[in-house]
C-alpha positions as CSV (number, residue, x, y, z in Angstrom):
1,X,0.0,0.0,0.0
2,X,1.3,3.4,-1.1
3,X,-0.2,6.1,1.2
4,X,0.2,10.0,0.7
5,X,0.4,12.0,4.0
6,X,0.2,15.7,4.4
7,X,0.5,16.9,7.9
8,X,2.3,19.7,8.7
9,X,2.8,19.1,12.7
10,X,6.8,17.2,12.2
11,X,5.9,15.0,15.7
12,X,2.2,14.3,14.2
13,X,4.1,13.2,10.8
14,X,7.0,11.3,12.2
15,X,5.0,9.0,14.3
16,X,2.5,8.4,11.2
17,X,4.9,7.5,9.1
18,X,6.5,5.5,11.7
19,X,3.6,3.4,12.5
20,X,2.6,2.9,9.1
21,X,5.7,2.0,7.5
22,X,6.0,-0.6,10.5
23,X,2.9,-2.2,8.5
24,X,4.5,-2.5,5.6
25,X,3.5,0.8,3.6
26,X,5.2,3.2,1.8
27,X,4.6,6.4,3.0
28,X,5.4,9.6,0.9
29,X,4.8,12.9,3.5
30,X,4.4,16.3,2.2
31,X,3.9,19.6,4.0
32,X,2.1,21.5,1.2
33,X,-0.9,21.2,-0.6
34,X,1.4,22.3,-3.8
35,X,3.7,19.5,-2.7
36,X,1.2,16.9,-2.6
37,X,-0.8,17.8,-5.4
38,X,2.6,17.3,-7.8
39,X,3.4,14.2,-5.2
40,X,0.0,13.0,-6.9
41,X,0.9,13.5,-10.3
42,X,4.0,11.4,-10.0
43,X,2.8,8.3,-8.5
44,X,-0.8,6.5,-7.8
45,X,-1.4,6.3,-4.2
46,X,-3.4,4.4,-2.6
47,X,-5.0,6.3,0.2
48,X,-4.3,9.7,1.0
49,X,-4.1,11.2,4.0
50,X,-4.9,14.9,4.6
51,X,-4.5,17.4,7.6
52,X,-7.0,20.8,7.2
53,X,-4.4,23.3,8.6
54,X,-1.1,23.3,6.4
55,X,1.2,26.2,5.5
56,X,-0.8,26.9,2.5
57,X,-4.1,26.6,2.9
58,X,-7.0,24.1,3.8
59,X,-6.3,20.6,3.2
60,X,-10.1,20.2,1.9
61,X,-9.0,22.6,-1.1
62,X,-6.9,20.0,-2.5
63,X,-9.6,17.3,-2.7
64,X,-11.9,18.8,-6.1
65,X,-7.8,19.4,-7.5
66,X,-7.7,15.7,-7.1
67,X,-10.6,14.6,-8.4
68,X,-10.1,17.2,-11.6
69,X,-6.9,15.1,-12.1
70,X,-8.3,12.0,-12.2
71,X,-7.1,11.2,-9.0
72,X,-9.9,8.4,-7.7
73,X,-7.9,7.1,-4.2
74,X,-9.6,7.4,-0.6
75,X,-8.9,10.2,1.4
76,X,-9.0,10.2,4.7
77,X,-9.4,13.7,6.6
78,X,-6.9,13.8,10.1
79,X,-7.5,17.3,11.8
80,X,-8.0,19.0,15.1
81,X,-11.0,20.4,13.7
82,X,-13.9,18.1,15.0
83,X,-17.3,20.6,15.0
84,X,-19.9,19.0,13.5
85,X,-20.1,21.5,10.9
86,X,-16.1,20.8,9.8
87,X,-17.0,16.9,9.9
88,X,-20.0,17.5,7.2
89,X,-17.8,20.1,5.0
90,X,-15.0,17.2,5.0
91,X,-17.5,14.5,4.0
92,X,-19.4,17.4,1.6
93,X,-15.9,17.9,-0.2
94,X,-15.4,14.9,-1.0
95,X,-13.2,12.9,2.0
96,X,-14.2,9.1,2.2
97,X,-13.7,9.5,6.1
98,X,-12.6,12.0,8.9
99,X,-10.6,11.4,12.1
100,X,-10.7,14.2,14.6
101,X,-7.3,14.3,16.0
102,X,-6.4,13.1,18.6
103,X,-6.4,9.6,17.4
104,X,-5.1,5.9,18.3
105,X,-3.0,4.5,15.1
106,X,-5.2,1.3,15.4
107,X,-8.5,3.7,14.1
108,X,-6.7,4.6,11.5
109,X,-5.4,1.2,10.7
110,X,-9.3,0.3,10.6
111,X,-10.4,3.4,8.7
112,X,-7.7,2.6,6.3
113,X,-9.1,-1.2,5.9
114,X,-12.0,-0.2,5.8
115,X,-11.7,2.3,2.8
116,X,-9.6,-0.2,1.2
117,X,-12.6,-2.8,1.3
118,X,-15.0,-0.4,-0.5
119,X,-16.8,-2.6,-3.9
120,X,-14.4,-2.5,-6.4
121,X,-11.5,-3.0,-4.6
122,X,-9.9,-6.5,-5.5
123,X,-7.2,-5.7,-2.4
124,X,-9.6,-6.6,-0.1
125,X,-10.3,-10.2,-1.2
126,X,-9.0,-13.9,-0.6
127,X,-7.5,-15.0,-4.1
128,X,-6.3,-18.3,-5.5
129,X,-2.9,-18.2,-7.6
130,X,-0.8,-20.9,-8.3
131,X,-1.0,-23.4,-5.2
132,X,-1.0,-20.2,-3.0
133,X,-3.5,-18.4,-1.1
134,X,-3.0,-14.8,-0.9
135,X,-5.6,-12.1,1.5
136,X,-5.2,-8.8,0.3
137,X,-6.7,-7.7,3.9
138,X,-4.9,-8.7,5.9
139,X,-2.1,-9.3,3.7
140,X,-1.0,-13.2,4.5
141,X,0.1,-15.5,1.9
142,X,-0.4,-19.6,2.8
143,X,0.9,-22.6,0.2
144,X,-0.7,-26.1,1.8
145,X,-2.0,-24.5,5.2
146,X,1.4,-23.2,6.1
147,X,1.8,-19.3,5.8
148,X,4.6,-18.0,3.6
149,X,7.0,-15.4,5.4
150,X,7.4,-12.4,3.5
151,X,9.8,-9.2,4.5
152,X,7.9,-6.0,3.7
153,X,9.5,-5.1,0.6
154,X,9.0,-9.1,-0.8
155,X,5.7,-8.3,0.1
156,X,4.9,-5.1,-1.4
157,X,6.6,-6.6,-4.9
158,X,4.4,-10.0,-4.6
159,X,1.2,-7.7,-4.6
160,X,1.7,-5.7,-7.7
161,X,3.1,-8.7,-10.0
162,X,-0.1,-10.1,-8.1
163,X,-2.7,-8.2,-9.2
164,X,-1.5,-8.2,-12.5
165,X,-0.8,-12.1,-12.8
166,X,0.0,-13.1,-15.8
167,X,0.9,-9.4,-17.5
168,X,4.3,-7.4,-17.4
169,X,4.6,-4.8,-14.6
170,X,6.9,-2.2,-15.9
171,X,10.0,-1.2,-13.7
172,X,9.0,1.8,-12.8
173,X,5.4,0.8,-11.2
174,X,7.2,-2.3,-9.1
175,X,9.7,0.9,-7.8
176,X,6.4,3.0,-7.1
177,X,5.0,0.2,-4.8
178,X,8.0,-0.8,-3.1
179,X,10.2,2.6,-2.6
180,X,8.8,6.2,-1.2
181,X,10.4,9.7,-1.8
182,X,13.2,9.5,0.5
183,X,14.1,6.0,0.0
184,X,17.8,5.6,-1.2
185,X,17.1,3.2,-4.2
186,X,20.4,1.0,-5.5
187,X,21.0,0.1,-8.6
188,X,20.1,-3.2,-8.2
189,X,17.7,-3.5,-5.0
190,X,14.7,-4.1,-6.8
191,X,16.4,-7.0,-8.6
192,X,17.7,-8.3,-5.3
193,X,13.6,-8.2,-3.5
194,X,12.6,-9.8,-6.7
195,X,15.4,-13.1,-6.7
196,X,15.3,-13.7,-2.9
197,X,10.7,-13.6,-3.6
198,X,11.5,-15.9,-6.5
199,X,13.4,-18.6,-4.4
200,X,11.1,-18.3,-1.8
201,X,8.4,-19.2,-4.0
202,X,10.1,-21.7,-6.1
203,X,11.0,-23.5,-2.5
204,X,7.5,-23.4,-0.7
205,X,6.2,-25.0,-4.5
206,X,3.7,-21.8,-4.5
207,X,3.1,-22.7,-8.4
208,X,3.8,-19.2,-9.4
209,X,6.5,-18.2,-11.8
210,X,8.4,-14.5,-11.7
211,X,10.8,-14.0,-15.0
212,X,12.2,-10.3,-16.3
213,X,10.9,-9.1,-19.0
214,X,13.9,-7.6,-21.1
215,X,13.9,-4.0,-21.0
216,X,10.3,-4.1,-19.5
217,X,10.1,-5.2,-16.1
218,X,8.9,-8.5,-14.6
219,X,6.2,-10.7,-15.0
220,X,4.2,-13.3,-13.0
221,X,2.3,-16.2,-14.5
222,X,0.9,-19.7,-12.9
223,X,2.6,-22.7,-13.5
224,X,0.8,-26.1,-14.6
């Protein structure tokens, strides 16, 4: 999962990001509504996350910008502004959900599943590929009853190939998933996540297949 966060508060955004990269996502933070409207045009996110009060203006401003863009991910308001009458401008605007700060990280955990289980949102479900069983939820893989152990970047590069089995993920989307902003991205780290998910697959006889793609990217199929 690739969130967006814009919080201008730096204790607010270091524990956010802290607590959500812990849970395996890749967090991009921004401190401007210009910021994280270019921020958007640069990547597909996920969620988004959105404080009101930032340097220049009112996070709900950014939300029609969004939409005008084409940008279709949840938003989640997180402000200290909890009237009634800010809660139904935040929901009027556009924002899938609103959390009046302050807030235990396990809410927004839940807020953020439960945005993510909205119709339409093939994340959510329990799917079959190869011999493996993979839930999107709660984000567990199991081959024969026995749960596959994957570190958070293995895991964020099994989902994309996932949910485009059998097509070729281009290089630059498997980086999106798996690195933020301010990651320090080698050379050849995205190959090295890529061979150590392929041997683990190949050992726990998962019936799935990675190979490169030539100048492409990478591709995962089902074998026989």
């Amino acid at each position: 999962m690739r969130i967006l966060l814009l919080e201008d508060e730096p204790e607010m955004a270091s524990a956010l990001c802290s607590a959500l990269r812990s849970r395996d996502a890749v967090v991009d933070h921004m401190v401007t509504l210009a910021d994280a409207e270019e921020a958007t045009k640069a990547v597909i996110y996920d969620v988004i996350l959105l404080d009101r009060q930032v340097p220049d203006g009112d996070g709900l401003s950014l939300i029609p910008r969004l939409r005008a863009n084409g940008v279709s991910a949840p938003v989640i308001i997180l402000t200290a502004r909890g009237q009634l009458d800010d809660r139904i401008d935040g929901l009027d605007t556009g924002a899938d959900d609103y959390l009046v700060k302050p807030f235990a990280i396990e809410e927004l955990l839940a807020r953020l599943r439960a945005v993510m289980r909205r119709p339409g949102d093939v994340r959510a479900e329990v799917v079959n590929l190869g011999r493996m069983s993979y839930d999107f939820g709660c984000r567990e893989a199991h081959v024969a009853g026995h749960r596959l152990e994957l570190p958070r970047r293995e895991l964020l590069v099994f989902e994309t190939l996932a949910r485009r089995i059998g097509r070729t993920v281009q290089r630059h989307m498997l980086e999106e998933a798996v690195y933020g902003f301010e990651d320090d991205i080698q050379s050849n780290s995205l190959d090295a996540h890529i061979s150590r998910l392929r041997r683990k697959l190949i050992a726990a006889d998962a019936g799935l297949e990675i190979h490169p793609v030539r100048g492409v990217g990478y591709l995962m199929k089902q074998t026989s």
